[in-house]
Residue frames as qw, qx, qy, qz and C-alpha x, y, z in Angstrom:
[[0.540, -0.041, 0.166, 0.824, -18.17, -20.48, 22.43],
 [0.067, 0.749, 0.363, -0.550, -18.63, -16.78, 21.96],
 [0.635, 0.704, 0.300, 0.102, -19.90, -15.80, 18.79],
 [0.539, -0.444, 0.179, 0.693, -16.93, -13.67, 17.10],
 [0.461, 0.813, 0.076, -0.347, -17.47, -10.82, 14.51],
 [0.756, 0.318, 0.255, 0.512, -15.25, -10.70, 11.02],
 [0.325, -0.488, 0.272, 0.763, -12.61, -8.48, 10.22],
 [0.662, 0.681, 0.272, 0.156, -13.36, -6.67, 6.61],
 [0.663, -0.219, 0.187, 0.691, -10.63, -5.43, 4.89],
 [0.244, 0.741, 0.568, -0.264, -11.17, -1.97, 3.38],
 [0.591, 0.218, 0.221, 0.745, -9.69, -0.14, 0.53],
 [0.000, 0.845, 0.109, -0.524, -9.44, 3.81, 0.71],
 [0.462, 0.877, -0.131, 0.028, -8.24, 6.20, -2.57],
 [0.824, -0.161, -0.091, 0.536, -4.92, 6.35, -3.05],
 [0.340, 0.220, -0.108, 0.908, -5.30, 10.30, -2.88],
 [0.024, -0.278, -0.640, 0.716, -7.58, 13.17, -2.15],
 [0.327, 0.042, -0.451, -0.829, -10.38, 12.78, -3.97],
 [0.715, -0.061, -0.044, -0.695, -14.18, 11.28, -4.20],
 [0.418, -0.249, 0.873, -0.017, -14.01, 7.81, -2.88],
 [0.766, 0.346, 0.505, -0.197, -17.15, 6.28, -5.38],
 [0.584, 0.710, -0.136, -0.369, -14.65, 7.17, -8.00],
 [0.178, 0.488, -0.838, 0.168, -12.17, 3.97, -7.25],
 [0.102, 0.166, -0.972, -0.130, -14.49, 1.86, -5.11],
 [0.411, -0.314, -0.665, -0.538, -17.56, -0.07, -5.83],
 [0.658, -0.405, 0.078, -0.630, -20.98, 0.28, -3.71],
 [0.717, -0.040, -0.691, 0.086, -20.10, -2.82, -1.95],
 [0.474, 0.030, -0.569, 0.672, -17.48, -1.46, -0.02],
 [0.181, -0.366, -0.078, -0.910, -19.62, 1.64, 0.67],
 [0.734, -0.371, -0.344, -0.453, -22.41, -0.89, 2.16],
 [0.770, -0.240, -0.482, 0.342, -20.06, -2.83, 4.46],
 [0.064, 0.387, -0.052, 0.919, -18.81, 0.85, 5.49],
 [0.209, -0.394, -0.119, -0.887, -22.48, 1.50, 6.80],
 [0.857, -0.427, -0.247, -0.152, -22.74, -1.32, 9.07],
 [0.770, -0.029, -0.354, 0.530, -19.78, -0.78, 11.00],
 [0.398, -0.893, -0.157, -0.138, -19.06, 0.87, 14.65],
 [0.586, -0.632, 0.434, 0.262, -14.96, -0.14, 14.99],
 [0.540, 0.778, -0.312, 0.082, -12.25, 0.83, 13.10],
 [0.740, -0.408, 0.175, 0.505, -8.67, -0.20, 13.10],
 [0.452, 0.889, 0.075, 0.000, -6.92, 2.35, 11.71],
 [0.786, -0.051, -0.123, 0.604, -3.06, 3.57, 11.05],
 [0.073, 0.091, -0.032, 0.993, -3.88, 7.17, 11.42],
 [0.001, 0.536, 0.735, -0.416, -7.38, 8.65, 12.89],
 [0.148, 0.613, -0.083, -0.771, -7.56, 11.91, 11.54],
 [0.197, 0.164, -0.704, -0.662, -7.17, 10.64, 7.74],
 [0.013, 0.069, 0.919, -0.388, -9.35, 7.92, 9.22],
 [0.019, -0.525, -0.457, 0.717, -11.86, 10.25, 9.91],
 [0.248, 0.484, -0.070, -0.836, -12.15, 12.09, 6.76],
 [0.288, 0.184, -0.663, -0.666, -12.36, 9.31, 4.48],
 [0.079, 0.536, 0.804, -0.247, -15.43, 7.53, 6.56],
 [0.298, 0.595, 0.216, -0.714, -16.77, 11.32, 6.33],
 [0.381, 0.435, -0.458, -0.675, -16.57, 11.38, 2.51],
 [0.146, 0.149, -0.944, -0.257, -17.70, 7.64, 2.17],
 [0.393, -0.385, -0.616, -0.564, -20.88, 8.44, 3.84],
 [0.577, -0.503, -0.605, 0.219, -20.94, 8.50, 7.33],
 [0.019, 0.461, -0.119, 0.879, -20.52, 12.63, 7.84],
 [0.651, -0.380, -0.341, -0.562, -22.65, 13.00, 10.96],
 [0.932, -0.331, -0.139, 0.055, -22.01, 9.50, 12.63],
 [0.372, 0.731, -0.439, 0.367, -18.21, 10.13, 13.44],
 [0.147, -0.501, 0.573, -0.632, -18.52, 10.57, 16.84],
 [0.759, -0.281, 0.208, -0.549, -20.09, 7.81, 16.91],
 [0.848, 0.351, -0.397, 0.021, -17.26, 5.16, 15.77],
 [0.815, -0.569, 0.110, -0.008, -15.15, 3.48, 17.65],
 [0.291, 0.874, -0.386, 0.045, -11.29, 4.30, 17.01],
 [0.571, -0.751, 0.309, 0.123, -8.24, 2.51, 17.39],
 [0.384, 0.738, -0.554, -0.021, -4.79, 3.21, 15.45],
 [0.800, -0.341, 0.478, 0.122, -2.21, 0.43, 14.58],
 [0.321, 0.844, -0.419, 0.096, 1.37, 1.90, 13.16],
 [0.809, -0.020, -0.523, 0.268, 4.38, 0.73, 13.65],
 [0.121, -0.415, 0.643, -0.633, 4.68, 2.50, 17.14],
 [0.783, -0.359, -0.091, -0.499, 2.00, -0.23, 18.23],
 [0.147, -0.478, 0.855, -0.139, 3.76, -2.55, 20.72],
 [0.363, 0.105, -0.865, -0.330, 2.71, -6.35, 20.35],
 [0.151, -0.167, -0.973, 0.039, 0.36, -6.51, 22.80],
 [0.316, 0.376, 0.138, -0.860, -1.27, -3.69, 22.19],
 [0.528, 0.309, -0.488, -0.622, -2.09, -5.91, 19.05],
 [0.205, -0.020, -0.940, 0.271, -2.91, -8.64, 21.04],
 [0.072, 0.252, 0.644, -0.719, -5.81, -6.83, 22.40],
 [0.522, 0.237, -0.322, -0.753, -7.49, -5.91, 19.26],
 [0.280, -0.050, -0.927, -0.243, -8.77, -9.65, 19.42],
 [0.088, 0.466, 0.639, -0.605, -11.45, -8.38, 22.42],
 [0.161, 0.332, -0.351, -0.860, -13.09, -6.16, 19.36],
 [0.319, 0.053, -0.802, -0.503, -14.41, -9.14, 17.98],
 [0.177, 0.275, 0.818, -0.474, -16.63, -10.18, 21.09],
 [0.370, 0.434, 0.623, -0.535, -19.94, -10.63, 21.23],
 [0.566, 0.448, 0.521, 0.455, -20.10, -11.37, 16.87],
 [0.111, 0.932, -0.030, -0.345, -18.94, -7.17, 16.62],
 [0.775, 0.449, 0.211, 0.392, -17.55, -6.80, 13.02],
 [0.459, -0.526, 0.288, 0.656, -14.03, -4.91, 12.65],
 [0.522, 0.815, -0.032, 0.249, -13.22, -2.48, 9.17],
 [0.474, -0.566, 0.207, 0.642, -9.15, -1.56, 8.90],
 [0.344, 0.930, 0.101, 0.080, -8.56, 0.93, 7.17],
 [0.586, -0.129, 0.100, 0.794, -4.43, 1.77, 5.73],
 [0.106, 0.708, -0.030, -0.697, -3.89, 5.75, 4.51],
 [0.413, 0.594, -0.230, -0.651, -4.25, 4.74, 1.15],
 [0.515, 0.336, -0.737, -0.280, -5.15, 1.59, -1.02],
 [0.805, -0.272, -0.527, -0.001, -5.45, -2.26, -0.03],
 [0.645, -0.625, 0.361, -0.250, -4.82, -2.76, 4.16],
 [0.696, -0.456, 0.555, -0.005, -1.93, -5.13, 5.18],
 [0.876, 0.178, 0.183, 0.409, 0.28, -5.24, 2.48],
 [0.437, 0.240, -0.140, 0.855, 3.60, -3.12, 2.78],
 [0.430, -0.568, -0.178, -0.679, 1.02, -2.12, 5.82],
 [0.010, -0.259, 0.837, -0.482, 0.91, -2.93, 9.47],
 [0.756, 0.004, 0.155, -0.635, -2.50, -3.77, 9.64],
 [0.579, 0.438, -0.684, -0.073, -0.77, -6.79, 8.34],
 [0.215, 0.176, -0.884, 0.376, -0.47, -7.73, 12.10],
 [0.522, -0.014, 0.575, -0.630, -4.15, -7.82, 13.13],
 [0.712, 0.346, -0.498, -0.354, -4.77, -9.89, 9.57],
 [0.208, 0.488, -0.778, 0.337, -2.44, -12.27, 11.44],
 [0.094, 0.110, -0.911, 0.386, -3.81, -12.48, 14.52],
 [0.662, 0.191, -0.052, -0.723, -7.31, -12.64, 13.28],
 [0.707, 0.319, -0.627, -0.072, -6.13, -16.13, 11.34],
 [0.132, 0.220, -0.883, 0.393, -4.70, -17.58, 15.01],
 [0.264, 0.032, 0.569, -0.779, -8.04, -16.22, 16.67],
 [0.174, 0.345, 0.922, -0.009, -9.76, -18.36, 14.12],
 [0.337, 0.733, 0.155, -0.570, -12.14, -14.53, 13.12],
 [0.668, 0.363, 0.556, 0.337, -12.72, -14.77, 9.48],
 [0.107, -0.586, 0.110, 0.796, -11.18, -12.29, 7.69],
 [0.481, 0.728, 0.488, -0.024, -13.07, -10.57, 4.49],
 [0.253, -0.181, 0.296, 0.903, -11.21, -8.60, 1.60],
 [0.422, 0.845, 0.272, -0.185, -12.96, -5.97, -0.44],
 [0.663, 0.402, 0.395, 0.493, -12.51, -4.90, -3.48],
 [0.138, -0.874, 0.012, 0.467, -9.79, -1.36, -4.25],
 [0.338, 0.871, -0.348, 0.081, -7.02, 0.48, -5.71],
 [0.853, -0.385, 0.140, 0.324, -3.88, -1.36, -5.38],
 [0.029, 0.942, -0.185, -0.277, -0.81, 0.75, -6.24],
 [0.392, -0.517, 0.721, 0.242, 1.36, -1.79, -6.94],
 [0.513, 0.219, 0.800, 0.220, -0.46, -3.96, -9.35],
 [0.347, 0.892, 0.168, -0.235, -1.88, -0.69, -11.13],
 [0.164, -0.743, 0.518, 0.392, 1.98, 0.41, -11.59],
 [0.568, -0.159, 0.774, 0.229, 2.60, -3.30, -12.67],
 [0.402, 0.703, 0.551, -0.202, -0.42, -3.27, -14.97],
 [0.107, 0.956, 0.040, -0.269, 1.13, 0.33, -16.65],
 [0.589, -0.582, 0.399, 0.394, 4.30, -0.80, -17.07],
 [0.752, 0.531, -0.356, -0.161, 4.62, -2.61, -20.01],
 [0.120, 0.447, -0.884, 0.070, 7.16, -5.42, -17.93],
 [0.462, 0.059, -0.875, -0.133, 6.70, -8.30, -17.06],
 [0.526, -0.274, 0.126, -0.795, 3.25, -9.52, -15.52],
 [0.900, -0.139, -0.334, -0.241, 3.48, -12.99, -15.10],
 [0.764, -0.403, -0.288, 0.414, 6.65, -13.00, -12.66],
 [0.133, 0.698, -0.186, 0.679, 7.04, -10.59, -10.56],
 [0.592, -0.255, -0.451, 0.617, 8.57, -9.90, -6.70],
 [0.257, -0.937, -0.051, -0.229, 7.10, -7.08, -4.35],
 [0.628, 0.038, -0.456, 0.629, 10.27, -6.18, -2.33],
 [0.449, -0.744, -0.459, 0.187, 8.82, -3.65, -0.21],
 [0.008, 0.980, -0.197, -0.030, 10.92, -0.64, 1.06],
 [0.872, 0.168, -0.286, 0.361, 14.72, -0.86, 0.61],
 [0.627, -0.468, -0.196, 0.591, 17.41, -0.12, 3.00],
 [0.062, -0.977, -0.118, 0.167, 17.58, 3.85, 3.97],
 [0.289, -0.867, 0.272, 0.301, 21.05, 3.98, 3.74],
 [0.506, 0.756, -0.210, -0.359, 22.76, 4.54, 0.46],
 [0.165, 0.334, -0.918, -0.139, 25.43, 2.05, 0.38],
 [0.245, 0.030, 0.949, -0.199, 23.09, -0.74, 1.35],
 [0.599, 0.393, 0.563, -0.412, 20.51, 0.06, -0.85],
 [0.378, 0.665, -0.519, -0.381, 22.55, 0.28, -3.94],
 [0.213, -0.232, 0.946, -0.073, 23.74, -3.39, -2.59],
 [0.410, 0.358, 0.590, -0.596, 20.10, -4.10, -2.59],
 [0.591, 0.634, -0.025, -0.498, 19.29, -2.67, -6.16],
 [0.080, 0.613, -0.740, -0.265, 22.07, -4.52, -7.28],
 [0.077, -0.152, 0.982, 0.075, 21.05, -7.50, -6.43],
 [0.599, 0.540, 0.386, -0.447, 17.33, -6.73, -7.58],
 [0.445, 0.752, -0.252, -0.416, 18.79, -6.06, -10.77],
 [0.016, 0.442, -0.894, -0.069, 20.66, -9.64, -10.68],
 [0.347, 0.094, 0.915, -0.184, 17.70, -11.49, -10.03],
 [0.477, 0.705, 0.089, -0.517, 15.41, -9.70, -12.15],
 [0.154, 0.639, -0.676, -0.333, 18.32, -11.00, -14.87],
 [0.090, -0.271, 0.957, -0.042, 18.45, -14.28, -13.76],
 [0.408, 0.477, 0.744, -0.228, 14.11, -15.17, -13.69],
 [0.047, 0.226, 0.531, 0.815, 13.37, -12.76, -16.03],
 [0.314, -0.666, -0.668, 0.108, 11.14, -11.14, -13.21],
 [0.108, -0.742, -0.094, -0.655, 9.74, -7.46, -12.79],
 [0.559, 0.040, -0.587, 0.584, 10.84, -5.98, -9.52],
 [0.233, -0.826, -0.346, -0.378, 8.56, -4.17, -7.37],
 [0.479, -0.254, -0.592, 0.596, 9.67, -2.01, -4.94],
 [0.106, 0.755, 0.439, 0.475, 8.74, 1.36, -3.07],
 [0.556, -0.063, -0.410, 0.720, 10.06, 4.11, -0.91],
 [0.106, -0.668, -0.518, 0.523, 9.12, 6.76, 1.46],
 [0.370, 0.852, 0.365, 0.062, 8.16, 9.97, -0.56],
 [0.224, -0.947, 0.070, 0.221, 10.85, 11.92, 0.68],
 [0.504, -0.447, 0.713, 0.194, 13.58, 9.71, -0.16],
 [0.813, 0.492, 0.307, 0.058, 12.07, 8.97, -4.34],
 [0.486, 0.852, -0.154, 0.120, 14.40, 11.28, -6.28],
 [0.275, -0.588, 0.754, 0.097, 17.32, 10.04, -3.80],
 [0.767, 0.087, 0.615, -0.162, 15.87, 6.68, -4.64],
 [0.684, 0.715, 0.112, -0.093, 15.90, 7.43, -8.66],
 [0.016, 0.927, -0.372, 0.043, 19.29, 8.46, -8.38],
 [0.492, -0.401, 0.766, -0.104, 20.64, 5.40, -6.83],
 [0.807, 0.438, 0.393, -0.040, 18.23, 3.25, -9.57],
 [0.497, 0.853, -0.146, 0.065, 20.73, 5.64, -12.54],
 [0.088, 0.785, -0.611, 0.060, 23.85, 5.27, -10.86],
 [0.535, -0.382, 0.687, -0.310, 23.45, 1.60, -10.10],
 [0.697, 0.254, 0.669, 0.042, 21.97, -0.50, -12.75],
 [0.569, -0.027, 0.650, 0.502, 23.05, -1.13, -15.91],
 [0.070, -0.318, 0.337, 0.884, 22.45, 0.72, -18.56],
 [0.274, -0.023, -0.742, -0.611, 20.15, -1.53, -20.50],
 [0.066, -0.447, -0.830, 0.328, 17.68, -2.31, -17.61],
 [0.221, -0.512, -0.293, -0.776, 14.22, -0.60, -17.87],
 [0.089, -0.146, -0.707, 0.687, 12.70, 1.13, -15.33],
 [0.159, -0.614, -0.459, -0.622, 9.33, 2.31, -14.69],
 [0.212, -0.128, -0.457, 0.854, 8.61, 4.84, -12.48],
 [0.170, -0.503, -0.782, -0.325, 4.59, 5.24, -11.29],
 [0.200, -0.263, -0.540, 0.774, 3.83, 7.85, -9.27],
 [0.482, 0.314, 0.282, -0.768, 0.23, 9.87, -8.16],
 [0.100, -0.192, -0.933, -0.289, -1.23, 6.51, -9.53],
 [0.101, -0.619, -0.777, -0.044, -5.10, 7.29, -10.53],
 [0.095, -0.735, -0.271, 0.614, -4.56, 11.09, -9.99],
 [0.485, 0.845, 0.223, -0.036, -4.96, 13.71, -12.21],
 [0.563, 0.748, -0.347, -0.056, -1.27, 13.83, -12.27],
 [0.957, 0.038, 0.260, -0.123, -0.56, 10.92, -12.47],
 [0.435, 0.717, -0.525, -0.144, 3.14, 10.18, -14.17],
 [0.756, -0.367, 0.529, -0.118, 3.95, 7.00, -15.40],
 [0.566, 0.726, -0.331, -0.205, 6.82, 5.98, -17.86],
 [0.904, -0.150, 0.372, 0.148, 8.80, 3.33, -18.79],
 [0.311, 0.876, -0.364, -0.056, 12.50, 3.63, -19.85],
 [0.861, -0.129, -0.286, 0.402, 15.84, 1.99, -19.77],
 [0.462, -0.825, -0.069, 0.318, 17.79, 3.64, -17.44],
 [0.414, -0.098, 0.287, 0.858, 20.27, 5.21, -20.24],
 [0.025, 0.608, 0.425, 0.670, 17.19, 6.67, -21.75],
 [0.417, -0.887, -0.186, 0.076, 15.82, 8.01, -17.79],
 [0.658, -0.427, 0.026, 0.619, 19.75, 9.62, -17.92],
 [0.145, 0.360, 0.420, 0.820, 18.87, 11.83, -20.65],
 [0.319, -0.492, -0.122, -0.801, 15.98, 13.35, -19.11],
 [0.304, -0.232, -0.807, 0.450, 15.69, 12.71, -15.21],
 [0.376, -0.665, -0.484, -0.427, 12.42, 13.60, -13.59],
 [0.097, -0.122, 0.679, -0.718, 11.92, 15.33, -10.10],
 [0.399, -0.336, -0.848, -0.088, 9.58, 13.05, -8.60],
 [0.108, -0.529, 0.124, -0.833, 9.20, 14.86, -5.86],
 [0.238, -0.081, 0.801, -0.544, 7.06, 13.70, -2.21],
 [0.717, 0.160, -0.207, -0.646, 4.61, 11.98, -4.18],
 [0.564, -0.370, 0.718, -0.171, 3.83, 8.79, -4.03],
 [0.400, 0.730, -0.410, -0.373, 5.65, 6.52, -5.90],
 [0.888, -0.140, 0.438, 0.016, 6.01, 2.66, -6.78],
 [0.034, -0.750, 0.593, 0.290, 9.39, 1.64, -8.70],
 [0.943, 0.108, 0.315, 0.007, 9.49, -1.53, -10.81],
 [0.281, 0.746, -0.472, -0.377, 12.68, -2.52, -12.95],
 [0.942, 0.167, 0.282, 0.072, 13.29, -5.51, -15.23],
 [0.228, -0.563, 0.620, 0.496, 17.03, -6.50, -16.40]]
């Protein structure tokens, strides 16, 4: 059988700043032995290899992007990568790979193809938020992005804001930058009065803003959040 390299998972900042200030000289080492990337965006790609230590060697890496325009058997093919025991780094635009991440599908089909798949150690936005909150850390529910369109994601919050009620369970969720302060809006005009929200956004940057309120007290003084990124957690 032909030997098969390992997939390492690789954490990046979750902004635009010195990577060695977020993650440890491990990752930095596994970095410097690697010739193939999976990435979800080259350019970014590109700069944070440069700033992690490989300035220089660029042109010498081996590229290839997987978003969600990748068709499935374009991700099928990433399993040839692994020939001949050649190790794989993916790399998401910010934080842990393959979670609320497509890289999610070569994780996958790493696991069918039997290629062992290595995490390293990052920034995770979500559990940082969690972590900040002050809710509840022992049950909680990522829910990913919610539905785009305003009546169905009010449905949605609603019924975050029912289960959250019903376990007594922090709700994670998190939406495209453009679409936070619509998002906040919908959180104020939708849930109850006594539910608390926390709202986490430019987690680990210097501005950083992250508060926890009930959502009569965030109706007194509403924030523009602006295109920042921003992770949303509320507990009924």
């Amino acid at each position: 059988m032909t030997e098969r390299g390992k997939l390492y998972l690789i954490p990046t900042p979750l902004g635009d700043y010195e990577p060695s200030l977020v993650l440890p000289a491990p990752v930095f080492e596994v970095i410097a032995g690697l010739k193939t990337f999976v990435v979800e965006e080259v350019r970014t790609a590109r700069r944070f290899l440069s700033a992690a230590g490989l300035k220089g060697h660029i042109s010498e890496l081996d590229f290839h992007e997987l978003n969600e325009h990748t068709a499935p058997k374009d991700v099928e093919a990433f399993a040839r990568l692994f020939d001949c025991g050649n190790d794989v780094g993916l790399l998401s635009e910010a934080g842990l790979p393959a979670v609320a991440d497509p890289g999610a599908l070569l994780v996958a089909l790493c696991h069918r193809e039997g290629i062992e798949v290595v995490p390293l150690t990052g920034p995770s936005s979500l559990m940082l938020a969690l972590m900040a909150s002050g809710l509840n850390g022992q049950s909680f529910a990522f829910n990913g992005y919610l539905p785009v369109k305003p009546e169905e994601r009010r449905t949605a919050l609603k019924n975050l804001e029912k289960r959250s009620a019903s376990l007594h369970q922090s709700q994670i969720f998190i939406e495209t930058p453009y679409r936070n302060d619509s998002m906040l809006a919908d959180v104020l005009a939708t849930c109850s009065g006594h539910t608390k929200l926390c709202v986490a956004a430019d987690i680990t940057l210097a501005s950083a803003y992250i508060k926890t309120r009930t959502v009569e007290q965030w109706k007194r003084d509403v924030p523009q959040i602006g295109k920042r990124p921003c992770v949303f957690i509320i507990l009924a």
